[in-house]
C-alpha positions as CSV (number, residue, x, y, z in Angstrom):
1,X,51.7,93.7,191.4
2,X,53.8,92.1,194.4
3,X,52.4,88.5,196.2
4,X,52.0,91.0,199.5
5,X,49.3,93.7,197.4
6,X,47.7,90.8,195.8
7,X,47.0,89.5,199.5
8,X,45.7,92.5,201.0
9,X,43.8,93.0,198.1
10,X,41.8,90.1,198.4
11,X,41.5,90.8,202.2
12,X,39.8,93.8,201.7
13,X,37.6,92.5,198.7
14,X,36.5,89.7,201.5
15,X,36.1,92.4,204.3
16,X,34.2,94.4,201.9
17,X,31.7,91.1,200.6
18,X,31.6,89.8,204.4
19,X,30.2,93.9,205.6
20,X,28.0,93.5,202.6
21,X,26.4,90.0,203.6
22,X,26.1,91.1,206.8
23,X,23.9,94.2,205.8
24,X,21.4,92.5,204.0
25,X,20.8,90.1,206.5
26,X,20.2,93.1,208.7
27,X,18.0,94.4,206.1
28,X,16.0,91.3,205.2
29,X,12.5,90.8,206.3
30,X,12.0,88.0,208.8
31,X,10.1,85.2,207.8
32,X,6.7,85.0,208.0
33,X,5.2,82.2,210.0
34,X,3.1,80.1,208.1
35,X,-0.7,80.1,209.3
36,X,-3.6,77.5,209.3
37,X,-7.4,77.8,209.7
38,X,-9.1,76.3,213.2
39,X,-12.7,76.1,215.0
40,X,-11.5,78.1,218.3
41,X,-13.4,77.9,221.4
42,X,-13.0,81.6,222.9
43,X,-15.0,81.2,225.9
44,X,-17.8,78.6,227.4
45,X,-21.2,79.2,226.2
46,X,-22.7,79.5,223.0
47,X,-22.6,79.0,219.5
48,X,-21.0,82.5,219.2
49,X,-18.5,81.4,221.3
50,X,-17.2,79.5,218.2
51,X,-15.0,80.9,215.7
52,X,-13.0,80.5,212.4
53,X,-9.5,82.2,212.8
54,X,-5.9,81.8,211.7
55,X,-3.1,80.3,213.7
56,X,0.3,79.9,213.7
57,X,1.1,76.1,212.0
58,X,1.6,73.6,214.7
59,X,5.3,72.4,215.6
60,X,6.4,68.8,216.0
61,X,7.4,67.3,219.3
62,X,8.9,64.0,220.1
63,X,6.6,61.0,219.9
64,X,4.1,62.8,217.7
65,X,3.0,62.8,214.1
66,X,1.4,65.9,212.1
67,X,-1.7,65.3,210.5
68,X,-3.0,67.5,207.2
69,X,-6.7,67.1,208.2
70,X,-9.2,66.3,205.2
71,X,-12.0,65.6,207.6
72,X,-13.5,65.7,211.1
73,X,-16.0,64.0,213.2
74,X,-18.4,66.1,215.1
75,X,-20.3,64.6,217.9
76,X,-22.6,65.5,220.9
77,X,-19.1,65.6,223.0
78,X,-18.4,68.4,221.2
79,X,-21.4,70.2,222.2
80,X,-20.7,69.4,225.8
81,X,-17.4,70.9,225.8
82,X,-18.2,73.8,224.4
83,X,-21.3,74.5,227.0
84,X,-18.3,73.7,229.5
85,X,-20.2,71.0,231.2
86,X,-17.1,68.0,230.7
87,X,-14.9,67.0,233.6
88,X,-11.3,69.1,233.4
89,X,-11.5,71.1,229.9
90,X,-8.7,73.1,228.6
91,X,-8.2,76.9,229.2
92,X,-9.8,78.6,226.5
93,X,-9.3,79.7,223.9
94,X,-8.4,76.1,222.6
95,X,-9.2,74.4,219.4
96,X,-12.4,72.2,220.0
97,X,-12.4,68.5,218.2
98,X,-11.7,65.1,219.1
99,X,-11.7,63.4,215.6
100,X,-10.1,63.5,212.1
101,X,-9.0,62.0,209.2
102,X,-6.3,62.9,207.0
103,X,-2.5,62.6,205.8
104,X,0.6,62.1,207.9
105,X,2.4,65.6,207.0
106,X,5.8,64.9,209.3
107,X,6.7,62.5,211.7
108,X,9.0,62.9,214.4
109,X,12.1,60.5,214.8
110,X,11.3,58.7,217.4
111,X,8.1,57.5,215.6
112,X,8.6,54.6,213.5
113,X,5.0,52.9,212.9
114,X,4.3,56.2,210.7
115,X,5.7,58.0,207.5
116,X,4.8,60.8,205.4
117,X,1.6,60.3,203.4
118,X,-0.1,57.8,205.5
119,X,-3.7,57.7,205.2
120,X,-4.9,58.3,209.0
121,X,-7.4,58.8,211.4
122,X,-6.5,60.5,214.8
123,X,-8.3,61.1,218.1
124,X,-6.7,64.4,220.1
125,X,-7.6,64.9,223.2
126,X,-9.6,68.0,221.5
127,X,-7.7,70.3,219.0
128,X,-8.9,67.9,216.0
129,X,-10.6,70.8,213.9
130,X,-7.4,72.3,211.8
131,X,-5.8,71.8,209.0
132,X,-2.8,70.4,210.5
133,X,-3.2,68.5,214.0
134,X,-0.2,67.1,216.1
135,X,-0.8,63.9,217.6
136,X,1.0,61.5,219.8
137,X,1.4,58.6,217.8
138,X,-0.3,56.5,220.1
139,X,-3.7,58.1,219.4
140,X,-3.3,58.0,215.4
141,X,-4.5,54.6,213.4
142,X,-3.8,53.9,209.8
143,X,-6.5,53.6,207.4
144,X,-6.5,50.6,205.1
145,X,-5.7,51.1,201.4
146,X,-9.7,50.4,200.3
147,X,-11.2,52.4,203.0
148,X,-12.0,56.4,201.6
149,X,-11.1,58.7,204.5
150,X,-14.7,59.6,204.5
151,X,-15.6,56.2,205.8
152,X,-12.8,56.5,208.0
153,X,-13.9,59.6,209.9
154,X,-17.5,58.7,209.6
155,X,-17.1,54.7,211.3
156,X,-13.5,55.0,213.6
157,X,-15.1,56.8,217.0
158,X,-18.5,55.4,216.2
159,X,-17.5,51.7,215.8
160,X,-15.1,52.1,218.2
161,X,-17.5,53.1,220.9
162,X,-20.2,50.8,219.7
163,X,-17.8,48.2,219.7
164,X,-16.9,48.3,223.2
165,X,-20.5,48.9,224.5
166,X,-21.5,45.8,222.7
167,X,-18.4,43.2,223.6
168,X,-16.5,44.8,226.2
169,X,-19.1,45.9,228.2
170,X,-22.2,44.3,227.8
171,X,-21.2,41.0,226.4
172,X,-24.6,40.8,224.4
173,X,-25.2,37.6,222.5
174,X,-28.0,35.9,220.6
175,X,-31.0,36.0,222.7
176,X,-30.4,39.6,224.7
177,X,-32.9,42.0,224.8
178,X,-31.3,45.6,224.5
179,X,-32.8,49.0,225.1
180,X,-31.0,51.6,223.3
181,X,-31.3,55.4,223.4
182,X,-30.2,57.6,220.8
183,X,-30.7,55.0,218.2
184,X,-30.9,57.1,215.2
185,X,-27.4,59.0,216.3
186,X,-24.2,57.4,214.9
187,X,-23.0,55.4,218.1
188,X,-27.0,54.3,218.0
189,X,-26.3,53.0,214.2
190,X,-23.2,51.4,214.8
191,X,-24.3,49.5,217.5
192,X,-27.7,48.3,215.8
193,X,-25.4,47.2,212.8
194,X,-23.2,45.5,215.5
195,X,-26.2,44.0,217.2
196,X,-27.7,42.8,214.0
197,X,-24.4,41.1,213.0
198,X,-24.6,38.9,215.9
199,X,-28.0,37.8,215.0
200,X,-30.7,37.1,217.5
201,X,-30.9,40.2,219.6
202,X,-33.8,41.9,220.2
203,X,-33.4,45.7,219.9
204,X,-35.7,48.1,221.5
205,X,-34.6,51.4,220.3
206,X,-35.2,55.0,221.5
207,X,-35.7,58.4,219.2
208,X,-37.9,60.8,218.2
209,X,-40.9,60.7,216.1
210,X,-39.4,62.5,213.0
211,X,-36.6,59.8,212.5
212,X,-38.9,56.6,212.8
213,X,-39.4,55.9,208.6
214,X,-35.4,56.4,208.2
215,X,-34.3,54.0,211.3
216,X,-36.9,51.1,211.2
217,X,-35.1,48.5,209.8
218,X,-32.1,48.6,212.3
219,X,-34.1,48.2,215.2
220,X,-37.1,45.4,216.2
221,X,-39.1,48.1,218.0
222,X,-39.0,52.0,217.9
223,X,-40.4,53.9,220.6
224,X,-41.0,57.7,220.3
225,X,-38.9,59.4,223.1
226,X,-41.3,61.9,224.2
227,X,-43.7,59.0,225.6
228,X,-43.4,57.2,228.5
229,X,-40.7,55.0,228.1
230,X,-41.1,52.5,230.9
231,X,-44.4,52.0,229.9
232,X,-43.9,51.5,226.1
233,X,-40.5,49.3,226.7
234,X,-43.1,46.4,229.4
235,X,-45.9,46.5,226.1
236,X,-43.0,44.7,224.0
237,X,-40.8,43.2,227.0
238,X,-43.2,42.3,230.1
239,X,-40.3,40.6,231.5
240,X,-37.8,43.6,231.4
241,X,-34.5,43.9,228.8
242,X,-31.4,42.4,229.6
243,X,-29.1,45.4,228.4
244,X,-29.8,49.0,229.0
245,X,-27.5,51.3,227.0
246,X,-28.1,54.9,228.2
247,X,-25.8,58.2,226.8
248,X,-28.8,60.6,228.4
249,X,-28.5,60.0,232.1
250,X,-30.6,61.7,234.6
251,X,-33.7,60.3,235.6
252,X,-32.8,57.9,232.5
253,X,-30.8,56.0,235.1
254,X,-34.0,55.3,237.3
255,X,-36.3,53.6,234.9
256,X,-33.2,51.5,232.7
257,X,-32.5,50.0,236.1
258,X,-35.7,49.0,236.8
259,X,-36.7,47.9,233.9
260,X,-33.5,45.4,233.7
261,X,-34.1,41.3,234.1
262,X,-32.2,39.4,237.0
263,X,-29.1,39.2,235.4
264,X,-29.2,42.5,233.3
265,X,-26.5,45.6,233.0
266,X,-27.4,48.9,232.8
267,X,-24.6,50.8,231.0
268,X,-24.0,54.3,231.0
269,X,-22.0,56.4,228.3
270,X,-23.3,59.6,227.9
271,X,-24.8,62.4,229.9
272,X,-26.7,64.4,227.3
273,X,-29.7,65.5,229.5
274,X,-27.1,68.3,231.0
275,X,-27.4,69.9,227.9
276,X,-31.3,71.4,227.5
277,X,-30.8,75.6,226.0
278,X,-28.0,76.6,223.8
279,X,-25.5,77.5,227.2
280,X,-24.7,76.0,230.4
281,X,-27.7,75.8,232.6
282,X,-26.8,75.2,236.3
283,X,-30.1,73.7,236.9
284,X,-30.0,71.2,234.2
285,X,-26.5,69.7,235.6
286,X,-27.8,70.0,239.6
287,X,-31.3,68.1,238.3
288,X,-29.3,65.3,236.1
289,X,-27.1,64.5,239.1
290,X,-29.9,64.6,241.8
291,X,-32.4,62.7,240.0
292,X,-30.1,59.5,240.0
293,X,-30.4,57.2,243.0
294,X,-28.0,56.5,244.5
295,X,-27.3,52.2,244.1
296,X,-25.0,50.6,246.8
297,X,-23.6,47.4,246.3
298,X,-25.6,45.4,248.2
299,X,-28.5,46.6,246.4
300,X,-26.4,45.4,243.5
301,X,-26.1,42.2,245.6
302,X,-29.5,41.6,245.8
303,X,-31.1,42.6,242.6
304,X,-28.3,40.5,240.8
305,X,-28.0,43.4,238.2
306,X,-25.1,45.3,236.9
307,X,-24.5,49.3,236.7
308,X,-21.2,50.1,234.0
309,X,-19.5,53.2,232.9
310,X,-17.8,54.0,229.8
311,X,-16.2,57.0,228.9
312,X,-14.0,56.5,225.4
313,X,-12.1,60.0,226.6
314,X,-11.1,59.0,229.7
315,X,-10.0,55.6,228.7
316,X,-7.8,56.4,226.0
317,X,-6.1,59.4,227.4
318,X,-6.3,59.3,231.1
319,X,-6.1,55.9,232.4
320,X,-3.3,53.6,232.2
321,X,-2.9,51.2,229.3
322,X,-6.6,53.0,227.5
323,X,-5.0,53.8,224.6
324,X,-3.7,50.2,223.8
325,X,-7.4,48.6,224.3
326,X,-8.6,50.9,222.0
327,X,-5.7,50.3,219.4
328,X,-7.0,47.0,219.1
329,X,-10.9,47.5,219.2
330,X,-10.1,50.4,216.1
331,X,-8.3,47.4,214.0
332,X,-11.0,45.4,214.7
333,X,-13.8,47.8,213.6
334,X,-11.1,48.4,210.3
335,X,-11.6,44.8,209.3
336,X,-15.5,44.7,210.3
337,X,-15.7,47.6,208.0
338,X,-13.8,45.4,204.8
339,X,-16.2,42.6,205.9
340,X,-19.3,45.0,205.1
341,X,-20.5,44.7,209.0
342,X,-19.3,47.9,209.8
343,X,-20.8,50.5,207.3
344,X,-21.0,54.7,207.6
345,X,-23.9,56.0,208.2
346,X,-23.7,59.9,207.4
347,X,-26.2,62.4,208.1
348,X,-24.5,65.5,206.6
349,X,-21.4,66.6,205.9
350,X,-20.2,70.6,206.0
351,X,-17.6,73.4,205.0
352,X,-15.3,74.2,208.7
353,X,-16.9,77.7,208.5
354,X,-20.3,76.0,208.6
355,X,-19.4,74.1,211.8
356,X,-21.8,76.4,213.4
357,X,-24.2,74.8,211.4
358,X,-23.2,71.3,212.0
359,X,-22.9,72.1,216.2
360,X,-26.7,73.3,216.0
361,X,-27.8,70.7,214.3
362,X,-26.4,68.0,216.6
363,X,-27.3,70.2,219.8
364,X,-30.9,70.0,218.2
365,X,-30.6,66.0,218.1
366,X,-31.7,66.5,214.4
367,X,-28.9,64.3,212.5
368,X,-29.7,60.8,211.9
369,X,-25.9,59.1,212.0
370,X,-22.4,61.3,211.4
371,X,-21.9,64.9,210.8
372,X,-18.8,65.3,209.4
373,X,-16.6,68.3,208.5
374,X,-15.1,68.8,205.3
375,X,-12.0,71.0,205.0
376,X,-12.0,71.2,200.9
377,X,-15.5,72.2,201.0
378,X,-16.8,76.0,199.9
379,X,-18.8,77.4,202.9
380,X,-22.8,77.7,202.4
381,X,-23.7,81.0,201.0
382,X,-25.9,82.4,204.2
383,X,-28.7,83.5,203.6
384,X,-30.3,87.2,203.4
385,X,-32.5,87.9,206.2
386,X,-35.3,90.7,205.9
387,X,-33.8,92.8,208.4
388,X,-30.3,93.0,206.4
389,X,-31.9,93.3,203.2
390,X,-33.3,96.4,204.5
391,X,-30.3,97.8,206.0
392,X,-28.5,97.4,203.2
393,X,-31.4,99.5,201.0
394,X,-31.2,101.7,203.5
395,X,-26.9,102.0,203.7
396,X,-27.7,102.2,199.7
397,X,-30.1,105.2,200.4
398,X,-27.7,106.9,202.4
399,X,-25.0,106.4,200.0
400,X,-27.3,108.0,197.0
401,X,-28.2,111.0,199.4
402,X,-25.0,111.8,199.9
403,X,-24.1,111.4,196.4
404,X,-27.0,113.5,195.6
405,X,-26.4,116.3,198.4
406,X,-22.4,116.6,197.1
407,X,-24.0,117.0,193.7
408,X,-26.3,119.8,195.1
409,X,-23.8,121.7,196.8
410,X,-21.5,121.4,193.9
411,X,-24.3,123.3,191.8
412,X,-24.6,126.2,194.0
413,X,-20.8,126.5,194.5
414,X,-20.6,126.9,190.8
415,X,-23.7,129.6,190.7
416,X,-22.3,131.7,193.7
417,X,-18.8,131.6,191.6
418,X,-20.4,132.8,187.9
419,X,-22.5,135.5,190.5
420,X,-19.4,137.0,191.7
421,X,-17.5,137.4,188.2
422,X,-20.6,139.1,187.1
């Protein structure tokens, strides 16, 4: 064979291979797109409004890190958003959470405080409850090697918040007299462990009956919060409180001013009494904004009282240099936590399909500290209500009957068939 067959010969065993490739990439299947579980808001309203559904995994864009979520915080902001009644919430449907704690998945190259198998916790601007969250990296916080995620997701936003309330905000210090609502909830907690490390602060604390026996020993007096308050806070302070911390608004604001000392700051950081039957009531949010007086600064002037706002959202996404406060007030909680000041205090803790579950229960004001969500959990088997058990018997009936009628018929075919041989 000459150097010129040899040459096309080759050519045309490469023309032939290159047709061949190209076919089979033609025939290949495309790739399909890996997915993740996620608690999906599809519309304002209800708990039905809340569903488990698969979704495309997340991609990674500059500045960020991805998280593979082991755990997430639920909290009575949660609620809120999902009734619709927060300032500026996403178009649904969106993925609801603010919280979690997990493992740094991938990290983008411009991030260099992160790699690959950190131990985090992260606070989205919602979109926490996944299994695989992207966050800027200026919102994500590393855990310290002793600290078990759980702890992590249970204390970060709690401490966090608490923290700030306490030194931030109210600057309370041995001697203070504090008025707490929500005590027995986990920003309640946090603070009375706070409050208890700085020694010397009376704490008058706010909750219902039914958590009394399991929050006594944070507080110095418990008062039940379906009595008159104003009246049950002057039998233990005749003189007034020096710190009013307030997350229920509403006609809340009325009586923690006036029961505040010369001197004395009323703090605000939750709006809870908006949220009264399981969906947005018009009513409730009209009544919790009318009921406030309105304070002007001379007022202020002359009373020589304080009125503060705090809103942890707002600060560390919306307003300029939040998020670098807050970096500094999580480190500290970090290090209150090795220190044994800052300790978890965990209600519950449920499967992400039970999330319904855990949103109920918060919505009710039932949980005494954290709810948490646990992604490597097995859902709770639900139970069997009357009315399905008897429509299954009954779908079982049907199913027999029908068995039985095919049967039936089956029997006479073969009698009309022996009938006409004969």
């Amino acid at each position: 064979m000459t150097d010129s067959n040899s040459k096309a010969t080759a050519e045309a065993k490469a023309e032939v291979e290159e047709v061949t490739k190209d076919a089979n990439e033609k025939t290949e299947e495309p790739e399909v797109p890996k997915e993740m579980r996620a608690v999906i808001l599809n519309g304002f309203g209800g708990l039905k409004s809340v569903k488990i559904v698969r979704r495309p995994e997340p991609a990674l864009a500059d500045g960020e890190v991805v998280v593979r979520v082991h755990l997430c915080g639920v909290s009575f902001q949660d609620v809120m958003v999902r009734q619709g009644v927060t300032e500026a919430p996403p178009k649904t449907p969106f993925i609801l959470g603010f919280e979690c704690a997990g493992i740094v998945e991938a990290v983008a190259d411009d991030v260099d405080n992160f790699k690959v198998g950190d131990r985090v916790v992260a606070l989205p601007d919602h979109r926490a409850w996944a299994e695989l969250v992207p966050v800027s990296a200026k919102y994500v916080y590393s855990v310290p090697e002793t600290m078990p995620l759980q702890e992590a997701a249970a204390v970060t936003l709690s401490y966090t918040v608490a923290y700030m309330l306490v030194h931030d905000l109210a600057n309370i210090v041995p001697g203070h007299t504090v008025l707490l609502h929500s005590a027995g909830g986990a920003v309640g907690q946090a603070v009375c462990a706070l409050l208890q490390n700085i020694g010397g602060v009376t704490v008058v604390g706010i909750a219902s009956k039914n958590k009394h026996d399991d929050i006594k020993t944070s507080v110095t007096h418990l008062i039940d919060r379906g009595s008159d308050i104003t009246t049950e806070v002057k039998k233990v302070c005749p003189d007034g409180v020096d710190i009013v911390l307030d997350c229920q608004g509403g006609d809340e604001c009325n009586k923690g001013y006036a029961l505040l000392k010369p001197l004395g700051r009323y703090i605000l950081f939750g709006s809870s009494s908006i949220v009264t039957g399981e969906t947005k009531s018009i009513l409730s949010v009209v009544k919790s904004w009318w009921q406030v007086d309105k304070v002007s600064p001379l007022r202020l002037y002359e009373d020589n009282k304080g009125i503060i706002g705090f809103n942890l959202r707002r600060l560390l996404h919306h307003q300029p240099g939040g998020h670098e406060r807050v970096r500094l007030v999580v480190e500290a909680v970090y290090k209150l936590w090795q220190g044994g000041v800052a300790k978890a205090h965990i209600d519950s803790t449920y499967a992400l399909e039970d999330v319904t579950d855990a949103m109920a229960k918060m919505h009710e004001r039932r949980n005494i500290g954290k709810l948490l969500l646990d992604l490597s959990m097995d859902p709770r088997p639900k139970p069997t209500t009357p009315a399905k058990i008897k429509k299954e018997e009954n779908e079982e009936g049907e199913k027999e009957g029908d068995k039985e009628n095919k049967e039936i018929e089956k029997d006479e075919e073969s009698k009309v068939e022996t009938k006409a041989k004969e």
